[in-house]
C-alpha positions as CSV (number, residue, x, y, z in Angstrom):
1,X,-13.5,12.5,8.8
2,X,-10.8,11.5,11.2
3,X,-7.4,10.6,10.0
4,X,-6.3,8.0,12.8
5,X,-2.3,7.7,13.1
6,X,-1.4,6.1,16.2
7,X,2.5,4.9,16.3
8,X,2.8,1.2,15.7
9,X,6.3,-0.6,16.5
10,X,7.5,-3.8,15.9
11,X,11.5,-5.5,16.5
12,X,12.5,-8.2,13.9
13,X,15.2,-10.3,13.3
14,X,16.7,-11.6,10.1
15,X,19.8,-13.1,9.8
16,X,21.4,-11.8,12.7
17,X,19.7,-8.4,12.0
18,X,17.3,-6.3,13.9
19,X,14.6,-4.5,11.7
20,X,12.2,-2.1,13.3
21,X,8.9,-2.1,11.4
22,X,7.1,1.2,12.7
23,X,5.1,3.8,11.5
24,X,2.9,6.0,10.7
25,X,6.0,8.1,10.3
26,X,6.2,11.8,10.6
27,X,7.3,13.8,7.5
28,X,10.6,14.8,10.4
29,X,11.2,11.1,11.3
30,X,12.0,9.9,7.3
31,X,14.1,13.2,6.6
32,X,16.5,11.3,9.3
33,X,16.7,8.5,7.7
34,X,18.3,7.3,4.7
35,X,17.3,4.8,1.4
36,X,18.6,1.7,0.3
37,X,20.2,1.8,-2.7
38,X,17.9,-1.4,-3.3
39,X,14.3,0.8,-3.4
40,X,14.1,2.0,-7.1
41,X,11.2,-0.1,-8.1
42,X,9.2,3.5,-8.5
43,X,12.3,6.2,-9.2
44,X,15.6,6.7,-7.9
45,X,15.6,6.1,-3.8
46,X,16.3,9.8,-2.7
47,X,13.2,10.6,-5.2
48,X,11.2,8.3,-3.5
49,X,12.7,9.1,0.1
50,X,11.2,12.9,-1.3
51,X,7.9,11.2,-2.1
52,X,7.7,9.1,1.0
53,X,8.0,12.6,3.1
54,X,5.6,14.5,0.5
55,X,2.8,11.0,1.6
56,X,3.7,11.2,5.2
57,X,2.7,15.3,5.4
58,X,-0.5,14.7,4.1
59,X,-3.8,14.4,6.4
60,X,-4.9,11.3,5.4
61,X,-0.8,10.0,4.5
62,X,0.8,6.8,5.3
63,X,3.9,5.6,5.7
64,X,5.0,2.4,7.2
65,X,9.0,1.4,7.1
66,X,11.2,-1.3,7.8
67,X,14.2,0.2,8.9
68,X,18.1,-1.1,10.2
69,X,20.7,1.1,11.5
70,X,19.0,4.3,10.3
71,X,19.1,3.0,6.5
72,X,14.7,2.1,5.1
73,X,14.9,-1.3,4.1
74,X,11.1,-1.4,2.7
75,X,8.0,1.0,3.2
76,X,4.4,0.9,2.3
77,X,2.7,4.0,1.7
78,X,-1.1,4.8,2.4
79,X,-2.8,7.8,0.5
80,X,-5.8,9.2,-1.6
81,X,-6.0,8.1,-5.4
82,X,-4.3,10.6,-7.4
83,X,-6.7,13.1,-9.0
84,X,-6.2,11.9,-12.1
85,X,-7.4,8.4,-11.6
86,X,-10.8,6.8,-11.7
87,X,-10.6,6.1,-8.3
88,X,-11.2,10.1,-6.9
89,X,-14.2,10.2,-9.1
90,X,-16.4,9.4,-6.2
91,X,-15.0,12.3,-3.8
92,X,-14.5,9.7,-1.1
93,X,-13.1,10.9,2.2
94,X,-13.0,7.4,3.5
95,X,-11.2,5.9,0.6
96,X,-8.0,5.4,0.9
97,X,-5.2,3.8,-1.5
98,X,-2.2,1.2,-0.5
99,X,-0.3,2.6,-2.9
100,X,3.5,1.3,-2.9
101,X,4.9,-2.1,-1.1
102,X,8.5,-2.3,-1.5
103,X,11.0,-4.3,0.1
104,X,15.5,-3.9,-0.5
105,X,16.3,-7.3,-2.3
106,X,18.8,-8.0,0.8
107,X,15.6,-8.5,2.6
108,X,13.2,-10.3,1.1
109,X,12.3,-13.9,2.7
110,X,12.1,-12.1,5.9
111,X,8.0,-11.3,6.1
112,X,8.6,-8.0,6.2
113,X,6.0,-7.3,3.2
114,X,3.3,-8.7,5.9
115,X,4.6,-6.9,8.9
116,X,4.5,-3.6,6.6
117,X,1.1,-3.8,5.9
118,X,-0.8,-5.1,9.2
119,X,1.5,-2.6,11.2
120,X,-0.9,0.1,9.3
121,X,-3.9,-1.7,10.1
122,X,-3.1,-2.4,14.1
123,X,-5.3,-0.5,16.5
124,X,-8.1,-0.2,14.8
125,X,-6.8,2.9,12.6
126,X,-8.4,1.9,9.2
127,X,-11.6,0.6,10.5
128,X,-13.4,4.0,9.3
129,X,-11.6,3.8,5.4
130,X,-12.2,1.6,2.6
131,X,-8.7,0.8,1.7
132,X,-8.2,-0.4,-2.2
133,X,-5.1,-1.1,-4.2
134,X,-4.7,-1.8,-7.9
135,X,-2.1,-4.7,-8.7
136,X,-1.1,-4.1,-12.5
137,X,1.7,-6.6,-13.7
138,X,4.1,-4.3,-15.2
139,X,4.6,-3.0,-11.9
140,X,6.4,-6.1,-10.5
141,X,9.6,-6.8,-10.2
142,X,9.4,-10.5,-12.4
143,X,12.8,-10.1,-12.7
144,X,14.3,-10.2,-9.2
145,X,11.7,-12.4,-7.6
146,X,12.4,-15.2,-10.6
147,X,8.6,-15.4,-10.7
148,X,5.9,-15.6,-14.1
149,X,3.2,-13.2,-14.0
150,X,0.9,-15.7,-12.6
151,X,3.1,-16.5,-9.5
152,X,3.8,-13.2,-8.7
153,X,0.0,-12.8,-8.5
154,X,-0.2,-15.0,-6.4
155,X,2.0,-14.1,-3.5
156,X,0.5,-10.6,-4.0
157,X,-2.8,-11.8,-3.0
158,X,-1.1,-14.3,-0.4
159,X,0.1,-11.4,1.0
160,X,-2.6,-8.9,0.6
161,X,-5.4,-11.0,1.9
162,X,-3.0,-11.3,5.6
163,X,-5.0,-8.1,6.2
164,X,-8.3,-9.5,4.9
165,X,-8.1,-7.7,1.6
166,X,-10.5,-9.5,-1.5
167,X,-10.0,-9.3,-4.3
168,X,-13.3,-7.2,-6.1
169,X,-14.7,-7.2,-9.7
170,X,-14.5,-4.1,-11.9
171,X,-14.4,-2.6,-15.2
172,X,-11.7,-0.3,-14.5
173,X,-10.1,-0.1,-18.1
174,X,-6.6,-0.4,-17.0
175,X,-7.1,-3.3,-14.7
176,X,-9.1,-5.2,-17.8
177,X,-6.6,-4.7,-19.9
178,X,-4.4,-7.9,-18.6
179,X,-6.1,-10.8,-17.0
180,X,-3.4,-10.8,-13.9
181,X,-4.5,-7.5,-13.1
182,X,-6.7,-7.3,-10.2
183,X,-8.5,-5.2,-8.0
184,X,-7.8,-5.9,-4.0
185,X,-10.1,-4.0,-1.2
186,X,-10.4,-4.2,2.5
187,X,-13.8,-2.3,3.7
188,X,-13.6,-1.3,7.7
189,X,-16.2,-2.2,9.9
190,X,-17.1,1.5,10.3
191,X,-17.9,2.0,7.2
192,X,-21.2,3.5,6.1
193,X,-23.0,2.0,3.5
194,X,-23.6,4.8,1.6
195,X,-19.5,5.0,0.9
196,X,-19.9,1.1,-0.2
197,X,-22.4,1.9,-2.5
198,X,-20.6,5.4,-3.9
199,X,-17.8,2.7,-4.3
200,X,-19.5,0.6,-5.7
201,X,-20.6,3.4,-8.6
202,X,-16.9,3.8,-8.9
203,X,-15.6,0.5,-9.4
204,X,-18.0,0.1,-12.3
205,X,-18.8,3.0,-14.4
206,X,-20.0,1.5,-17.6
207,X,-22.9,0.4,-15.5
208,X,-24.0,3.5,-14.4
209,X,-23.3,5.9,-17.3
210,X,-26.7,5.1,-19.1
């Protein structure tokens, strides 16, 4: 299946700033740049800058970024599901993970979250893919953002749904296993249905293991 990555940029100011929001990057373009101290929601930033250049070299990586003055400000990054997950079991080509949103703490208010994500979407590039993420609480920062787990749901949703993702019913164990857990998914209008009904299979197991 084609892979399309068709550069996407975007200038935006914030408080006297100028952000560019571009991507898909090239593996070459993030080694250039450098991480905000700020971006260890995942691991320490230069292990994430590592993994953010390991995404972007993959076929079917990518990676959007918010970047000032050579420094990433916030990234999202686009990928397969890691082997390991119940989300390969279908041997999709076409389906493809949001895997990380994250945005430096100096920048937050700014809509940069929404700009990440629609940047990826822009040109028609995902229309072929089923693109899914999994939004499990103890991956948000409660903490910085002052918000309860319910709250922080809902501005993931709020902001998740600015590209038309829904949220989708499954029986994924890890996603059952806390109420504000949910399942988000975006199908392209170039999607066959076979690969919504092998998604389908995927998203609920238990039903089709007898």
């Amino acid at each position: 299946m084609e892979h399309r990555k068709i550069p996407v940029s975007h200038m935006l100011s914030y408080k006297g700033r100028t952000i560019t929001v571009s991507g898909p990057r090239s593996p070459e373009d993030l080694k250039a740049l450098h991480m905000h101290h700020d971006l260890d929601a995942f691991r320490k930033p230069i292990e994430q800058q590592e993994a953010l250049i390991e995404i972007a070299s993959l076929p079917e990586g990518r990676i959007i970024t918010a970047v000032e003055d050579g420094t990433i400000v916030g990234y999202v990054t686009f990928h397969y599901p890691d082997e390991m997950e119940l989300w390969s079991q279908g041997g999709m080509m076409d389906l493809i993970e949001l895997g990380a949103i994250e945005v430096s703490n100096d920048y937050r208010g700014a809509g940069l979250g929404r700009l990440l994500i629609s940047t990826a979407f822009e040109q028609e590039q995902l229309e072929n893919c089923i693109v899914f993420t999994t939004e499990y609480y103890w991956h948000w920062d409660l903490k910085g953002s002052g918000l309860d787990v319910w709250a922080y749901r809902q501005m993931m949703e709020r902001l998740m749904k600015t590209v038309n993702m829904v949220w989708y019913a499954t029986d994924d164990p890890e996603i059952c296993s806390h109420p504000a857990n949910c399942l988000m998914v975006r199908i392209g209008q170039e999607v066959p249905m076979s690969s919504q009904e092998t998604f389908d299979r995927v998203r609920f197991r238990q039903r089709f293991m007898y």
